[in-house]
VEXGUZA-426023 format. One record per residue: residue in three letters; y, z, x of N, C-alpha, C in turn. Coordinates in pm, whole numbers, plus 50000, padded with zeros to 5 digits. Layout:
N
ALAYZXYZXYZX
...
end
This chain:
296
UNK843422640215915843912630316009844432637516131
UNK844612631816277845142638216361846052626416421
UNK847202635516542847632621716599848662630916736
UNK848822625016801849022629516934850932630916958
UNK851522642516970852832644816952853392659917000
UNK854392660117053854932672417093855432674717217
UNK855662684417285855992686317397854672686317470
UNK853572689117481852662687117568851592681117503
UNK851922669417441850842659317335849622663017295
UNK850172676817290848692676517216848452677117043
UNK847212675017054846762673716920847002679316753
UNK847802676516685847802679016562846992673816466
UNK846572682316390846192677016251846652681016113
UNK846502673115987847312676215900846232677015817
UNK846252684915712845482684515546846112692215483
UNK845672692615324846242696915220846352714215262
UNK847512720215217846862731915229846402739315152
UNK846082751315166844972757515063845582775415044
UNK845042779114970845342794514916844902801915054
UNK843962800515144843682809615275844742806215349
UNK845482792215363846512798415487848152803515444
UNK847842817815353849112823715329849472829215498
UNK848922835115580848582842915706849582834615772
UNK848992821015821849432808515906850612802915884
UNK851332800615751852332797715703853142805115699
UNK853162823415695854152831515704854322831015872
UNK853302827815946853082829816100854392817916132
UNK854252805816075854942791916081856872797416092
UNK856532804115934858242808215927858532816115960
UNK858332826516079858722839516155858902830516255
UNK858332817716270858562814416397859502803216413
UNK860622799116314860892784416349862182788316278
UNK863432781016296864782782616211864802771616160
UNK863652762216170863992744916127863202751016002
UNK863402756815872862842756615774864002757315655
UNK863872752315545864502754315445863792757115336
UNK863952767615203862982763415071862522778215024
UNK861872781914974861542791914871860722803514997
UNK861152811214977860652819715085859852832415068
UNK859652834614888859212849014850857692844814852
UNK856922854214871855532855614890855082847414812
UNK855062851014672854702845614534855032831814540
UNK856002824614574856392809714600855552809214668
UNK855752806514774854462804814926853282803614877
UNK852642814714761851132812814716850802800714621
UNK851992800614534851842789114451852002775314528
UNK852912773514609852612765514708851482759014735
UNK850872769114824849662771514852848192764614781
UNK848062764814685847462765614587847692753514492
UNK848442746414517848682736414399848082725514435
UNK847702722714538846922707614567847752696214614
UNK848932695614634849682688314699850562691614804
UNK850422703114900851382705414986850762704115110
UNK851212700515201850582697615324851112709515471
UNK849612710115570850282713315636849792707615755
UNK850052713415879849912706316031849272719516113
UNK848332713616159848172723616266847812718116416
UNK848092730416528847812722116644846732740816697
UNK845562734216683844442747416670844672753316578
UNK844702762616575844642775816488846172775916429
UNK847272769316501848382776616481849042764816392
UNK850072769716290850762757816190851962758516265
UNK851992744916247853352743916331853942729216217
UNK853422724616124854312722916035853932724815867
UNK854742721015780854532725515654855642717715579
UNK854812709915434855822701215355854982708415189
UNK856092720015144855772725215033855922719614897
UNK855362712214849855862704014723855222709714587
UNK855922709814486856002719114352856362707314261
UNK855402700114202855332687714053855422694913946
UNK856782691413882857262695613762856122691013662
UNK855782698813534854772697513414855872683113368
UNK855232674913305856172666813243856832674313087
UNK858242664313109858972667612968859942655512904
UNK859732656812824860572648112728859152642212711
UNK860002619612723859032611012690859172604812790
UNK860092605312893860332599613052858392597713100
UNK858462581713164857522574813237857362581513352
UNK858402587713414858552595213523858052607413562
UNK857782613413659857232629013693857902632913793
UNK858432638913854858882639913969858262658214015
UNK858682656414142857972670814232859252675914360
UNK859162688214354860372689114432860262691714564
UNK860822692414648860752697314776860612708814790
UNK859562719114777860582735614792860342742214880
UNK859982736014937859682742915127859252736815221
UNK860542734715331859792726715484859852736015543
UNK859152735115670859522741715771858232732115933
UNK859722728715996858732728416138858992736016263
UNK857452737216335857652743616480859032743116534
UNK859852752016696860812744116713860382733616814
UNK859362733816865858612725916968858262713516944
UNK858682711816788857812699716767859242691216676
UNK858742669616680859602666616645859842668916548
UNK860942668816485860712672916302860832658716258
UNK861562647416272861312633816134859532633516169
UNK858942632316290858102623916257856702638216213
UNK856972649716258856172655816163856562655115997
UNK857502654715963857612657915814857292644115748
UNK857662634015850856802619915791855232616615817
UNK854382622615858852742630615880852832631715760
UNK853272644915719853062654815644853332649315502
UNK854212642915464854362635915325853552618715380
UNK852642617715473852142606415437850662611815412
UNK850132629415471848772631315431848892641715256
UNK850182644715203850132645015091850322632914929
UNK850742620715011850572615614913849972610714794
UNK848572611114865847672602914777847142614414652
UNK847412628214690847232637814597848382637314512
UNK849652632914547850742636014416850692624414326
UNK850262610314412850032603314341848572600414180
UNK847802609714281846542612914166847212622414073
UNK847982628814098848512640513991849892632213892
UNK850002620313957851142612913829852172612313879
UNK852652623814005853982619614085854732606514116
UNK855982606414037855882597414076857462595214173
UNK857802602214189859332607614259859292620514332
UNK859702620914445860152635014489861582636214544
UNK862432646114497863192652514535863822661514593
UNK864882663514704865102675114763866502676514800
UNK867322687714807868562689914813868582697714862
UNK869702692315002869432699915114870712695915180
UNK871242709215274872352711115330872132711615441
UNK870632710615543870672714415651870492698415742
UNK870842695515867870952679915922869722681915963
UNK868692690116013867702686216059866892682915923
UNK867062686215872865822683515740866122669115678
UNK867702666015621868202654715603867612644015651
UNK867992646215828867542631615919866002632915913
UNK865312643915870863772638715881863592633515750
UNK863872637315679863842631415528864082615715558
UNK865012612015613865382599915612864612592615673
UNK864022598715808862982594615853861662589215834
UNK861682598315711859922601515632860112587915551
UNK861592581715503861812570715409862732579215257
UNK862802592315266863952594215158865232588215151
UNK865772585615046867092582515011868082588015008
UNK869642590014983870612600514937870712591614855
UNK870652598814727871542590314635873212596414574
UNK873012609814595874062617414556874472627214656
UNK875602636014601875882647714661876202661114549
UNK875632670814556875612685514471877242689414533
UNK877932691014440879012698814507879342709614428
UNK879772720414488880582733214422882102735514433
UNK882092742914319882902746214224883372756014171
UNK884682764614183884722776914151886142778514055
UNK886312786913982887492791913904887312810113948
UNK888892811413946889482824513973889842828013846
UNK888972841113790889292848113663890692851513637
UNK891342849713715893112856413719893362844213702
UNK893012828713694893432815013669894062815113544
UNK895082809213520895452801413410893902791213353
UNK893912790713252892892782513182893562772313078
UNK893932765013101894562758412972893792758212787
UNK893952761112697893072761212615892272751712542
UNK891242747312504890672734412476890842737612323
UNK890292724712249890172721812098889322721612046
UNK889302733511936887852740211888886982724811855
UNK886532721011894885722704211834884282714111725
UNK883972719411785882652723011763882302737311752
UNK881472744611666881612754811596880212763011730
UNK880782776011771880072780111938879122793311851
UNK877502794411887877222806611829875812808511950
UNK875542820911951874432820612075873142818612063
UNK872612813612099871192806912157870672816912082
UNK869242814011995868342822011936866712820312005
UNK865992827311959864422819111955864312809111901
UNK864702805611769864012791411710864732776511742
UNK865972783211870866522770311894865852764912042
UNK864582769012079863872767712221864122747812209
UNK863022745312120862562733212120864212723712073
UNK864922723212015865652717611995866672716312141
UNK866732726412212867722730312333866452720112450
UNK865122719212386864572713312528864332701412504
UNK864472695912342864872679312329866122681012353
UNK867512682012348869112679612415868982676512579
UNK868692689212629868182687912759867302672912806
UNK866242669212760865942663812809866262649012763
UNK867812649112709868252636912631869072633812745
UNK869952645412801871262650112845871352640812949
UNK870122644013065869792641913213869322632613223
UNK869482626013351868432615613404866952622413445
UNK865982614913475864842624613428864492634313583
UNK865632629713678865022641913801865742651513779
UNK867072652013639867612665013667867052670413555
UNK866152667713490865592669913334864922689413387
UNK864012687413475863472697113522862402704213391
UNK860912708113449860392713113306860202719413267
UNK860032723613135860562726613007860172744213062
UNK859072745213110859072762813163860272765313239
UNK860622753113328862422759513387863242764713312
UNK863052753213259865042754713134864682764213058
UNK863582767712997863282780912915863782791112945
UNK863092792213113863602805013173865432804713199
UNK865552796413241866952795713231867912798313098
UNK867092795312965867632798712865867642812312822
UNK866212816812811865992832512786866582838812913
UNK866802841113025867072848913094868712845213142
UNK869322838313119870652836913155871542848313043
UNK872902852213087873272867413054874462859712934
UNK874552845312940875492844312803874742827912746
UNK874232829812712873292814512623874182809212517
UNK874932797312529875352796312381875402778812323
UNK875352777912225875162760512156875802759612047
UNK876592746412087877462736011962877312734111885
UNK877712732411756876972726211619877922719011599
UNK877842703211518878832698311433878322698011328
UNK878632698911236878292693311084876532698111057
UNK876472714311144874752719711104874132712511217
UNK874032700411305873412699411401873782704811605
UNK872632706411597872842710911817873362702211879
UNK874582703311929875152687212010875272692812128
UNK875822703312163875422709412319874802723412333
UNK874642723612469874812743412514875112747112634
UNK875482757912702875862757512815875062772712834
UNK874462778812963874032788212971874402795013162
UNK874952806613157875802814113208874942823313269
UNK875202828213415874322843013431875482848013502
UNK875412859813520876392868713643875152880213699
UNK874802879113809874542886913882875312902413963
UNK875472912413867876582921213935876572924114089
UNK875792921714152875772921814278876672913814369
UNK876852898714296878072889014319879402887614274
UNK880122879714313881662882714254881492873514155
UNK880812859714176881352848714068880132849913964
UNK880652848013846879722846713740879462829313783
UNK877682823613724877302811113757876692801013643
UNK877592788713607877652781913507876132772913538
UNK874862779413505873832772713526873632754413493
UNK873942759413421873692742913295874512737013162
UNK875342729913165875952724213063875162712012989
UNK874752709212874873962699912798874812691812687
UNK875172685112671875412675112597874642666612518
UNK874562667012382873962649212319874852639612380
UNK874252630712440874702615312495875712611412380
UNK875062609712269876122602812119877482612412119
UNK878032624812152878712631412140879432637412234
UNK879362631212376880072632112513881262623312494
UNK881932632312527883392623212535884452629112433
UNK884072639012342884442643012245885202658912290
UNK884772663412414885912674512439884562688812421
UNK883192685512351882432697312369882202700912447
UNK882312696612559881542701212710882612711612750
UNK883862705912731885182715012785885432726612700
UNK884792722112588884692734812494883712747312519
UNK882432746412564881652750512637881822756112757
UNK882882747212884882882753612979883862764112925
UNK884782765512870886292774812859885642785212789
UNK884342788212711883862796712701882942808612779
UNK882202795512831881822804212966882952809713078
UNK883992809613081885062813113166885502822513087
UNK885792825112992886292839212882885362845512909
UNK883722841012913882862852712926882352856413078
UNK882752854313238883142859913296884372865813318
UNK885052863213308886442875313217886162882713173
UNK885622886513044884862902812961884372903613040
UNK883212896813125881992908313203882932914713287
UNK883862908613336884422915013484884402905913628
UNK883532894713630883602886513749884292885713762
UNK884622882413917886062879513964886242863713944
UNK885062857013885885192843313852884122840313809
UNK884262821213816882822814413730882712800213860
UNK881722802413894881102787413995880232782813943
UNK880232766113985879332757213919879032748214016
UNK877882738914004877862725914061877702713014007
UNK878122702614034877942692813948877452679814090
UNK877112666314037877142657814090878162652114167
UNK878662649214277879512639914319880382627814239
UNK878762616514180879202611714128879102611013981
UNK879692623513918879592623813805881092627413757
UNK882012617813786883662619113747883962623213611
UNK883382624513513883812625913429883982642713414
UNK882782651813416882622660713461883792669413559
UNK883142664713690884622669413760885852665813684
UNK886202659513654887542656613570887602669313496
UNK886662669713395886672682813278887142694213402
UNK886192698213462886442710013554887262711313595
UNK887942700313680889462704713752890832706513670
UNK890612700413509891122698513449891882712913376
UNK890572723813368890562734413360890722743313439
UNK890722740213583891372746113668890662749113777
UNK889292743613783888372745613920888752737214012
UNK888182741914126888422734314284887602738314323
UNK887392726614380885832725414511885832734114641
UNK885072737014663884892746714792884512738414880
UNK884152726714865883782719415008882782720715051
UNK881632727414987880252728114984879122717514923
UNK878612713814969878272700914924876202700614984
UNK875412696914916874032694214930873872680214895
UNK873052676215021872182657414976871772659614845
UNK871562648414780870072649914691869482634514769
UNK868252642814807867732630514857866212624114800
UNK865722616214763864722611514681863902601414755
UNK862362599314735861482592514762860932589914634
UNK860642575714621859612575914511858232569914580
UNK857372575514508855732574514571855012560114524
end
């Protein structure tokens, strides 16, 4: 498709993009600060390559790009969703109404692929107002969260018996998970894996011999705060004090490593949560990301 826009109207066109324009797309983001999203080579190719990401060109040169990445499905959710993981436009050019181009010449591919939601969380206003533009929603806000290892911690009540994540608890940790979440924070099952095997303290609840939560921890020594990836809950067993049991562990275990703390993020509107957290002694930093959503 083409259509007439810019500072000297000229001609753009948009199509899917493809594995040849790695060149054009690194050319795109050397050249523009209006970009947000995954920036390592290897992202970019998969990008590239997946059949639903779009880009813009005006001749030879890209001057925009809407990188979208469709989660494998998981659980039994009707739903699919695909994430945002890379915009970027010219600075020459408008950004709502390119990035609304650009998710109107990728649609009909996410929709052949089962998409049926996309998501993106994002801190920057130009991307926001084009999002909004394009027809995304906010429905929420990501906020962070930090505890100081020198904090007082008040102590919680053993509810639930804590031992660490094995191999044979994959599949059981990726039915909880995908009980836990609504299905855009479900994320699939190759995520949370990696998040399980590679996080630096993995650990899960039992009551009475069954998995009722887990929470999984990384610290990067390069950073000060150790980072509370993911807390999981069974739905039937929220409310019961495991979650707080979970977090106060992950906070002992940046303590042994040595962080100078533990940060997290949670939903805005997820009060119950924040409650647990502040309860224990975190405070918000005042950092905060949209989540903003389209469904297709």
């Amino acid at each position: 498709m083409s259509w007439l826009f810019g500072k000297h109207d000229e001609s753009v066109f948009v199509r899917l993009a493809e594995p040849t324009d790695r060149t054009v797309l690194s050319a795109l983001l050397a050249d523009t600060w209006r970009r947000q999203g995954l920036l390592a080579l290897e992202d970019q190719a998969a990008l590239l390559r997946n059949g639903v990401s779009a880009l813009a060109f005006s001749g030879a040169r890209a001057v925009g790009f809407l990188g979208l990445s469709p989660r494998a499905p998981s659980g039994n959710s009707s739903e699919r969703w695909a994430d945002l993981s890379l915009a970027a436009v010219a600075p020459d050019y408008l950004h709502s109404r390119m990035l609304t181009t650009l998710l109107e010449a990728a649609l009909s591919a996410l929709r052949a692929n089962g998409v049926t939601g996309l998501v993106c969380l994002t801190n920057e206003g130009w991307l926001r107002d084009g999002l909004s533009a394009a027809g995304f929603v906010q429905v929420d806000r990501v906020i962070s969260y930090v505890h100081n290892s020198h904090g007082i911690t008040p102590a919680p009540t053993a509810v639930a018996s804590l031992r660490s994540v094995g191999g044979p608890d994959a599949d059981v940790l990726l039915s909880l998970n995908a009980a836990a979440f609504e299905p855009f924070w479900v994320y699939d099952d190759a995520t949370v894996l990696s998040w399980i095997f590679t996080s630096d303290h993995a650990m899960l609840a039992e009551l009475e011999g069954q998995v009722v939560g887990f929470a999984l921890t990384t610290w990067n020594h390069d950073t000060d705060y150790a980072y509370l990836i993911r807390v999981a809950i069974l739905p039937a067993c929220q409310g019961r004090g495991i979650g707080r049991q979970l977090v106060a562990d992950a906070l002992q275990y940046a303590r042994n490593a040595g962080a100078g703390g533990l940060a997290l993020n949670t939903q805005a509107t997820n009060v119950v949560s924040r409650h647990v957290y502040e309860s224990l002694g975190f405070r918000a930093t005042g950092q905060a990301l949209a989540v903003m959503v389209y469904l297709t």
